[in-house]
Structures are given as C-alpha cells and as structure tokens.
DSSP file (Angstrom, degrees, kcal/mol; ACC not computed):
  #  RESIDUE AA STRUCTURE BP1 BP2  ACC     N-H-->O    O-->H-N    N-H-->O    O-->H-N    TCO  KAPPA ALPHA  PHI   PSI    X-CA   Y-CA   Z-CA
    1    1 A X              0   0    0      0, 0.0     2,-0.1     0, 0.0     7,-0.0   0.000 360.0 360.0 360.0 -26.8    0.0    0.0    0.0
    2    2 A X        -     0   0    0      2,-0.1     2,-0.1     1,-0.0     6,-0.1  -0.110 360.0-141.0 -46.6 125.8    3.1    2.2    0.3
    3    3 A X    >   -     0   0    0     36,-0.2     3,-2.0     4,-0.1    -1,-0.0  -0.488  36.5 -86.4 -72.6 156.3    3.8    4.9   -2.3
    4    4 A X  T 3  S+     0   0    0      1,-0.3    -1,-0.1    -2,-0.1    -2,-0.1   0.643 128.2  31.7 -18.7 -49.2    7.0    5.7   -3.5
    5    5 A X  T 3  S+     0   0    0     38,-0.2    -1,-0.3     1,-0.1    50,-0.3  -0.279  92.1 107.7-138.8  65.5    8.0    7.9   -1.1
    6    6 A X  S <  S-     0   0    0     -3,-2.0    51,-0.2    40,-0.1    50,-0.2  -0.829  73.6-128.0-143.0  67.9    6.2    6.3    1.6
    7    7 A X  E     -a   56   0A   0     48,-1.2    50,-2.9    49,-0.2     2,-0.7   0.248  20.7-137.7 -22.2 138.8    8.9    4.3    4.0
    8    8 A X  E     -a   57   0A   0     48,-0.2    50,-0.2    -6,-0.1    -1,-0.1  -0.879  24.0-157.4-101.9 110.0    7.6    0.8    4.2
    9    9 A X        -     0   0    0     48,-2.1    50,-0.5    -2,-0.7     2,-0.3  -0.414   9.3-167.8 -50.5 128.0    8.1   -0.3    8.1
   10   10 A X     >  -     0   0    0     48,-0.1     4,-1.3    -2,-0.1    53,-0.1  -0.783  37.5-102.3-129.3-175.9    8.3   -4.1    9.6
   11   11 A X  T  4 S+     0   0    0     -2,-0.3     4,-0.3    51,-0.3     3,-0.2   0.945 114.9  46.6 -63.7 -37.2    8.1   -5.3   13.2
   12   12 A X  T >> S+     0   0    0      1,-0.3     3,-0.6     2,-0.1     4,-0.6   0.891 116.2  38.6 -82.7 -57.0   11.8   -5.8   13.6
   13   13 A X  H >> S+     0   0    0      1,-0.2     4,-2.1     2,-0.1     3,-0.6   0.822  88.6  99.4 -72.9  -2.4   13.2   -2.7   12.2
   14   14 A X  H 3X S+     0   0    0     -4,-1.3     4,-2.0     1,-0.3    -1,-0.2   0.859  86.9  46.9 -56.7 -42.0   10.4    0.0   13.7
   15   15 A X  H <> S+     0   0    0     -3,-0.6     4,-0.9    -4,-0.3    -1,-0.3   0.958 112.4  45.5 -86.9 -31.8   12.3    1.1   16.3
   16   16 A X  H X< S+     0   0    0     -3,-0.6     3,-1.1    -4,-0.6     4,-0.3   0.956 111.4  52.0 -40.0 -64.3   15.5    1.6   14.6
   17   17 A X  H >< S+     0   0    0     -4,-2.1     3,-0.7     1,-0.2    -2,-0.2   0.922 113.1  46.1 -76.7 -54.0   13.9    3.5   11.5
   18   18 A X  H 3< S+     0   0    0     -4,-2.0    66,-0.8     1,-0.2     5,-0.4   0.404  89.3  88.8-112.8  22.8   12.3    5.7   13.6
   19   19 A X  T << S+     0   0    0     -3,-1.1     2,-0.3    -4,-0.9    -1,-0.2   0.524  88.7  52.3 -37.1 -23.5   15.4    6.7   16.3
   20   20 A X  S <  S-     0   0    0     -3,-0.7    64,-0.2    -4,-0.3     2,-0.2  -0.800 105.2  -9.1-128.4 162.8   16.6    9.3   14.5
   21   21 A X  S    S-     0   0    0     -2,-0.3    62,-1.3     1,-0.1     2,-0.2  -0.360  91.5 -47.0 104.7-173.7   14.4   12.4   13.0
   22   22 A X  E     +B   82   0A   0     60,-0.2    32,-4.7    -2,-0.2     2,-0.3  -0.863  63.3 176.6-159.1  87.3   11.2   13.4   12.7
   23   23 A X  E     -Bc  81  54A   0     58,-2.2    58,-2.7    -5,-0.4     2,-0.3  -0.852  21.0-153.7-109.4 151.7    9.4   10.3   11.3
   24   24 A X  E     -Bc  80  55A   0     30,-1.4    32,-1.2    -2,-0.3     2,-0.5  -0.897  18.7-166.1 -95.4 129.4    5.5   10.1   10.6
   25   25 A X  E     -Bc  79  56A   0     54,-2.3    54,-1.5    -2,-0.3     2,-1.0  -0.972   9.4-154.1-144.3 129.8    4.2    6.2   10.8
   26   26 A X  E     -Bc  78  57A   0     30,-2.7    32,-2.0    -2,-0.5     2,-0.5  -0.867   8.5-148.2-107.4 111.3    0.9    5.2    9.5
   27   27 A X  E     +Bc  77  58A   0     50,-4.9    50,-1.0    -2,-1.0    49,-0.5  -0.712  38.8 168.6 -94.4 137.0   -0.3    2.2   11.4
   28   28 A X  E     - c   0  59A   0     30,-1.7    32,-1.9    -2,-0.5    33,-0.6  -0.851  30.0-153.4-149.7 139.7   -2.4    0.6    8.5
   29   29 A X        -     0   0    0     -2,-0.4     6,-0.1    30,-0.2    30,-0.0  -0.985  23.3-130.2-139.2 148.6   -4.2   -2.6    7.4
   30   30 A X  S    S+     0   0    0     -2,-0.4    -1,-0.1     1,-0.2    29,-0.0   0.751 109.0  53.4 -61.5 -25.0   -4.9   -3.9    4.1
   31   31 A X  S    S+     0   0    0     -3,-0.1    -1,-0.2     4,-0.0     5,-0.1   0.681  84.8 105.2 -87.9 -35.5   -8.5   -4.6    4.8
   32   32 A X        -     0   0    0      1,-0.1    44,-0.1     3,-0.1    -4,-0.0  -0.076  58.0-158.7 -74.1 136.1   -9.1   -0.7    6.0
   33   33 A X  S    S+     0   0    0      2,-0.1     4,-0.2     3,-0.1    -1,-0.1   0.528  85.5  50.8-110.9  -1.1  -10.8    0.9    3.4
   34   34 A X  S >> S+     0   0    0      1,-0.2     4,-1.6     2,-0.2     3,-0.9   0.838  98.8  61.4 -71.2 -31.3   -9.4    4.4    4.9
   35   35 A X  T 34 S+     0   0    0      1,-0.3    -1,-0.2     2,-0.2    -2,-0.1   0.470 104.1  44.7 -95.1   3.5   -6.5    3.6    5.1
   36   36 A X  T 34 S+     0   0    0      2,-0.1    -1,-0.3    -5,-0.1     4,-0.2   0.395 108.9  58.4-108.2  28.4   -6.3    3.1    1.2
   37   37 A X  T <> S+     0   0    0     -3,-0.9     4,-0.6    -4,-0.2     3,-0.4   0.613 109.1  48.3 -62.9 -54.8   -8.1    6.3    0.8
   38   38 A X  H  X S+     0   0    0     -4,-1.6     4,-1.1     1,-0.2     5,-0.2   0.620  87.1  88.5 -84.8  -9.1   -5.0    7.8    2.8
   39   39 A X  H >> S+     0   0    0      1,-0.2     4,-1.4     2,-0.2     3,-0.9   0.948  94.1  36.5 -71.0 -43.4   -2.3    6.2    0.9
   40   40 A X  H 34 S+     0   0    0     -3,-0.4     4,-0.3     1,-0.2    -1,-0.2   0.474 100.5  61.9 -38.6 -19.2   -2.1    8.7   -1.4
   41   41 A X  H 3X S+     0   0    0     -4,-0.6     4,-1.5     2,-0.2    -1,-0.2   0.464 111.5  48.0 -85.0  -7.1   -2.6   11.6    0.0
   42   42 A X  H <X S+     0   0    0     -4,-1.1     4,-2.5    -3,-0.9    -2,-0.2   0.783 103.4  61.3 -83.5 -18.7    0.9   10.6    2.3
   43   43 A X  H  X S+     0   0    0     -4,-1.4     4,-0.7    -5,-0.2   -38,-0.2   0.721 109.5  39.0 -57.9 -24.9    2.2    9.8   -0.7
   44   44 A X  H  > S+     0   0    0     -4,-0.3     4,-0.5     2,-0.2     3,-0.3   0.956 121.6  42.4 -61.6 -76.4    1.6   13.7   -1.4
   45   45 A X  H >X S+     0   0    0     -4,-1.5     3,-5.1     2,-0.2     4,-1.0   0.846 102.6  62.4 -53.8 -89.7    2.5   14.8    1.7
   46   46 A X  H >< S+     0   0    0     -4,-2.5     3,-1.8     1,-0.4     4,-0.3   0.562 117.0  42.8  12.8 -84.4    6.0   12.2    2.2
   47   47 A X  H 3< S+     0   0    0     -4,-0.7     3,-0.4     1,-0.4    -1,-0.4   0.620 110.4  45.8 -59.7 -12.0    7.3   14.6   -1.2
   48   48 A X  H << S+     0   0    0     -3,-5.1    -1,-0.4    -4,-0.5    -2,-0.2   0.817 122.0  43.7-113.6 -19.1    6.3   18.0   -0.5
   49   49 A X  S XX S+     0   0    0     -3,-1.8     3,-2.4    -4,-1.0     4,-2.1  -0.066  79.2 144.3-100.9  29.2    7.9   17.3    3.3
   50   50 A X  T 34 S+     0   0    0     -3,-0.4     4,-0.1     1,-0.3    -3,-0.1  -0.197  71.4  17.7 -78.2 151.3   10.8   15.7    2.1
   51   51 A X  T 34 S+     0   0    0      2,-0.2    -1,-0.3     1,-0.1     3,-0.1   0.820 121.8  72.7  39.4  23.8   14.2   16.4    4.3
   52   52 A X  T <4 S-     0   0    0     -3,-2.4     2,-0.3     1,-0.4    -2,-0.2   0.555 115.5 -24.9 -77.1 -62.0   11.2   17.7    7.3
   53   53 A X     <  -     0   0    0     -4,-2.1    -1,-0.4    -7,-0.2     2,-0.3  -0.864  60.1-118.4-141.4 172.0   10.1   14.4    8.1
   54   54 A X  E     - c   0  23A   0    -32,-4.7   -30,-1.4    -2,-0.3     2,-0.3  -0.954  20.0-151.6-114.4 138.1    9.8   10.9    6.9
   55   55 A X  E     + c   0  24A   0     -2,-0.3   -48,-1.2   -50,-0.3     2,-0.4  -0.780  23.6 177.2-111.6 160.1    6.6    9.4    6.5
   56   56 A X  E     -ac   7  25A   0    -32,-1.2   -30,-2.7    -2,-0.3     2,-0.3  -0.994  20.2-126.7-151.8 143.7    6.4    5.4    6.9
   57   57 A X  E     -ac   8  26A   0    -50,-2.9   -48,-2.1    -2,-0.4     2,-0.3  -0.780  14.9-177.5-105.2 158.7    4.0    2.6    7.0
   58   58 A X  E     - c   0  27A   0    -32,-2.0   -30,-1.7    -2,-0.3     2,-0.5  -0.858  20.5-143.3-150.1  93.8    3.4   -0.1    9.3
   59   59 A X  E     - c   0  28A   0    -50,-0.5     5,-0.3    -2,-0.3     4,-0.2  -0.564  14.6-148.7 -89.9 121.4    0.7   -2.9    8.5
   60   60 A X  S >> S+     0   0    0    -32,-1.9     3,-0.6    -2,-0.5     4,-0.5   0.769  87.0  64.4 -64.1 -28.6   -0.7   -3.5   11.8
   61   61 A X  G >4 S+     0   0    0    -33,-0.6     3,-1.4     1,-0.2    -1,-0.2   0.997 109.0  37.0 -51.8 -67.0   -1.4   -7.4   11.0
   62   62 A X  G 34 S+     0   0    0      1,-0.3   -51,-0.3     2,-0.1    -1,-0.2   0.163 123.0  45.6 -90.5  18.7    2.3   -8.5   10.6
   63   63 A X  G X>  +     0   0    0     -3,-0.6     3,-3.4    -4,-0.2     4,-0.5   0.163  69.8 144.6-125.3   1.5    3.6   -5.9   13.7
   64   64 A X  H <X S+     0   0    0     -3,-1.4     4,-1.8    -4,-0.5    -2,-0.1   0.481  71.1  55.9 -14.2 -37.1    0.8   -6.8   16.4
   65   65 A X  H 3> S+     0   0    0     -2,-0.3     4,-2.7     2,-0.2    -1,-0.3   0.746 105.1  49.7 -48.1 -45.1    3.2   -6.4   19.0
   66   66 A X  H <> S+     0   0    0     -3,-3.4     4,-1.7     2,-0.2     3,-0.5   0.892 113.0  50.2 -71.2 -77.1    4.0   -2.9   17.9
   67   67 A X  H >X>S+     0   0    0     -4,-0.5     3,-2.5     1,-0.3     4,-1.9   0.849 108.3  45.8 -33.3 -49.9    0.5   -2.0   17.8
   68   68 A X  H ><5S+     0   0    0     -4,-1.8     3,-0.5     1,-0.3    -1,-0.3   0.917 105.3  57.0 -67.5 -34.0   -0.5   -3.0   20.6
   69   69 A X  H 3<5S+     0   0    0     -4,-2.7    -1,-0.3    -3,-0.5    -2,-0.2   0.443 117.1  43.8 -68.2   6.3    2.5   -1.5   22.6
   70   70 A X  H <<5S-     0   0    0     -3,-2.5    -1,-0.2    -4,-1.7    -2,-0.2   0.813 107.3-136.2 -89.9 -37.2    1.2    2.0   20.8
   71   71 A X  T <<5 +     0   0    0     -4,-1.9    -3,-0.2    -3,-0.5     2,-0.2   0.464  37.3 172.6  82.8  17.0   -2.4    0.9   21.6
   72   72 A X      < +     0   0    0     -5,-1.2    -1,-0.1    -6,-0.3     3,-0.1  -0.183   1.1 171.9 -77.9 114.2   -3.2    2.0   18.1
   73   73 A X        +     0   0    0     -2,-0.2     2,-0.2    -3,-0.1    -1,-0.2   0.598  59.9  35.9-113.2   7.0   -7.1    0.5   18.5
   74   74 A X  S    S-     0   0    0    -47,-0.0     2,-0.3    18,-0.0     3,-0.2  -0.806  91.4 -81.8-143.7 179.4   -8.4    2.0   15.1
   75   75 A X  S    S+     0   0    0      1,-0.3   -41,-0.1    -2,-0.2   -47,-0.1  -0.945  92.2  18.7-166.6 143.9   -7.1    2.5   11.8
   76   76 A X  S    S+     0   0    0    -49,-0.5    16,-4.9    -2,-0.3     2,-0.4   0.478  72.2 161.7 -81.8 139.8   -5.4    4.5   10.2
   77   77 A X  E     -BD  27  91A   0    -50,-1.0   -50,-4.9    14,-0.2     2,-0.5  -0.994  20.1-162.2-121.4 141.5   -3.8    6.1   13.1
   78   78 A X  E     -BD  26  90A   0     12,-2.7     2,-0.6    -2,-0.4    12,-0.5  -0.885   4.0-166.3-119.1 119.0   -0.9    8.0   12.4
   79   79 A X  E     -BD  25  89A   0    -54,-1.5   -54,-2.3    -2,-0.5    10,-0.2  -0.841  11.9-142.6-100.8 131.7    1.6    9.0   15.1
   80   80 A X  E     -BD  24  88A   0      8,-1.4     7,-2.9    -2,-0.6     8,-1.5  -0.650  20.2-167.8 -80.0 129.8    4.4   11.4   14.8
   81   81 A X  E     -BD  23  86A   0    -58,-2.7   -58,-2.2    -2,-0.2     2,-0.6  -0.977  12.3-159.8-141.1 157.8    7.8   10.7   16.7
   82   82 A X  E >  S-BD  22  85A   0      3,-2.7     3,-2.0    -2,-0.3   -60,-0.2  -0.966  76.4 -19.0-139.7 123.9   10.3   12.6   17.2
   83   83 A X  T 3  S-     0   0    0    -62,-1.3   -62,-0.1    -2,-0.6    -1,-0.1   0.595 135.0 -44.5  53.6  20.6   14.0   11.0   18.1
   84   84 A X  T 3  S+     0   0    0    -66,-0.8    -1,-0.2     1,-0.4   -65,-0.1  -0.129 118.9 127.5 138.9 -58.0   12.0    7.8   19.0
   85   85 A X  E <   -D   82   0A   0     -3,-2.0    -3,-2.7    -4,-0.1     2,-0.5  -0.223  62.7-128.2 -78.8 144.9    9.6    9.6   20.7
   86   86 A X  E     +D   81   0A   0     -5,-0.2    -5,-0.2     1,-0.1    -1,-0.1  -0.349  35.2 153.1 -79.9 117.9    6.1    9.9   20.7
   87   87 A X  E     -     0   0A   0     -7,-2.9     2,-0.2    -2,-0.5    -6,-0.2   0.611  64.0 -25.0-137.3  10.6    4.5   13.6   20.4
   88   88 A X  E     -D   80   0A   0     -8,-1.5    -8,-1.4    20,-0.1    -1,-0.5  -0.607  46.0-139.8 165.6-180.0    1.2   12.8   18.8
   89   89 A X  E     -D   79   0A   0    -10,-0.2     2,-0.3    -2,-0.2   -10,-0.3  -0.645   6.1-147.0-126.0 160.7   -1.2   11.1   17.0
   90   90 A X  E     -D   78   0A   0    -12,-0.5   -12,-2.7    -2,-0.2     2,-0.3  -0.893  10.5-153.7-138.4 144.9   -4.1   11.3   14.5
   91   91 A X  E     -D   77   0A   0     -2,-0.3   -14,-0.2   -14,-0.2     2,-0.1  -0.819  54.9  -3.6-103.8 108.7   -6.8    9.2   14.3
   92   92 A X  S    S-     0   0    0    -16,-4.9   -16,-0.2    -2,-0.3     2,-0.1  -0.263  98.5 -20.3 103.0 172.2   -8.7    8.7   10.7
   93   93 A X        -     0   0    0    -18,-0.1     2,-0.3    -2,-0.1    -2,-0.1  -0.362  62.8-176.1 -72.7 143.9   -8.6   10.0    7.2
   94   94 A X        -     0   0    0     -2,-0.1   -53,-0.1    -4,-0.1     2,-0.1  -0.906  25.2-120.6-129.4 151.2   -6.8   13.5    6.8
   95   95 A X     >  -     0   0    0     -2,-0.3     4,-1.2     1,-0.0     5,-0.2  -0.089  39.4 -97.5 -94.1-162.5   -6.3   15.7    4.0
   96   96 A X  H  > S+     0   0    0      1,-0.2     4,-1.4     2,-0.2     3,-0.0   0.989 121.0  47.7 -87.8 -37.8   -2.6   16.6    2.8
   97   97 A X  H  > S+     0   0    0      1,-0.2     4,-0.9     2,-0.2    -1,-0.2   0.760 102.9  55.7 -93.5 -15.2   -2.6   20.0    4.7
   98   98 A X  H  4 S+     0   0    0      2,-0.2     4,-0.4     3,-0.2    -1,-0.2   0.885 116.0  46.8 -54.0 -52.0   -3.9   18.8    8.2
   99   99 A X  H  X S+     0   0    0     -4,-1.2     4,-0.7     1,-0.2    -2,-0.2   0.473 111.5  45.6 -55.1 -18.0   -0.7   16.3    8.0
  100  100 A X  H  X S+     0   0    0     -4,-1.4     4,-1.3     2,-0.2    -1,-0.2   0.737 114.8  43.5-103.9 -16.6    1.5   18.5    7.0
  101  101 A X  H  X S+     0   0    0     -4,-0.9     4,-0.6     2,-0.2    -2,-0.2   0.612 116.9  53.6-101.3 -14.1    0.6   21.5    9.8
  102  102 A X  H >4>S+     0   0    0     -4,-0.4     5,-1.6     2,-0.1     3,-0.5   0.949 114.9  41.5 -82.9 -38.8    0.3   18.4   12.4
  103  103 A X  H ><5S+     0   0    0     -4,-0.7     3,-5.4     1,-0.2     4,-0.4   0.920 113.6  47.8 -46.5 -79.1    4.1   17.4   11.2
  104  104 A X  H 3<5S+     0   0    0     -4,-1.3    -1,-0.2     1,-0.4    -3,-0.1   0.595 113.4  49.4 -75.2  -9.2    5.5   20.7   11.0
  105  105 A X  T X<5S-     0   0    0     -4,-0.6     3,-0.7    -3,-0.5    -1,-0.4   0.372 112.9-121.5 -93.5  14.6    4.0   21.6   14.8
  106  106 A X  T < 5S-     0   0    0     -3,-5.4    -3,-0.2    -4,-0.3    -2,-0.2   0.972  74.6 -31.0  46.2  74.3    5.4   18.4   15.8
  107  107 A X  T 3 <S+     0   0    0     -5,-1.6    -1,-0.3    -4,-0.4     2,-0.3   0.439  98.2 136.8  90.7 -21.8    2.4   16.8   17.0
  108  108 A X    <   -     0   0    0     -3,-0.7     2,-0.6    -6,-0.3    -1,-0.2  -0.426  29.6-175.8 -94.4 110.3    0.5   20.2   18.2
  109  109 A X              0   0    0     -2,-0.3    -7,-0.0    -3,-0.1   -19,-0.0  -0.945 360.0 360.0-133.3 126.8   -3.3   19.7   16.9
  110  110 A X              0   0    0     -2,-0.6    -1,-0.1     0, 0.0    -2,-0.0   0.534 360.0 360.0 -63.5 360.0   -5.2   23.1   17.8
C-alpha cells in the first residue's frame, strides 16, 4: 500500500527506522478501506515534506506487537515521533494539509 516515497516499516526494524528524526508512521491494514483512501494523500504529503520528516508505513497485522504497545485500537492512526519519541497522533482519514501543519508543529493539533 506504500507509495514511492512512503517508507515501508516491519516489526523488527520500527524502532530503529524511527530513532533518528522526525518520522511520521501510519499504522495501516490492508482490509481498511481508509487507510487506502489515505495512501495517497501521504504519498503527497512524504514529497512536498521531504528532508522535514519521513513518513512510513506499518501494516498493523504483521507488527501486532508494535500495535498494541502503541495501543493503536483503530485505523489508520498515524503517530508522529520525534527522536523515537512519541508527540502525537491522529486518528482517521486526513487531507494533505492537516498532515503536513500536524508534522511541522510536531504533534501540536489546535
């Protein structure tokens, strides 16, 4: 479901790719019919925020472990981290410029 310039994420490496940075991670299922709504529009977003943040995917079937230690209990949620760290989330389909003003406030939703 990833786009081009749409990191693809697995269980093992998650915490590694997103250590360093300002990474975006869209916890995602194949069955979700939002979350292929929303694959393009990160695919938008990923390019016009290129060298801000990195956006990445994460199919929540093959990482269960990761999900769950997020809690992520709907989909798509996407959480913003920042060195690692967690400094928010969003819950549901978003349009490109709601994702890009939650990136670039790191997490800060008005």
């Amino acid at each position: 479901m990833a786009g081009d310039n749409i990191r693809k994420l697995s269980e093992e490496s998650f915490y590694k790719d997103v250590e360093h940075g300002i990474t975006l991670v869209d916890f995602f299922a194949d069955w979700c019919g939002p979350c292929r709504m929303l694959a393009p529009v990160l695919d938008k977003v990923a390019k016009e925020i290129e060298g801000i943040a990195t956006i990445a995917q994460l199919d929540i079937d093959n990482a269960q472990r990761i999900a769950s230690s997020f809690q992520v209990t709907s989909v798509p949620t996407m959480i913003l981290f920042d060195q690692g760290k967690e400094v928010g989330r969003l819950i549901g389909l978003r349009d490109p410029e709601s994702i890009k003003n939650f990136i670039r406030s790191k997490g800060k939703t008005e």
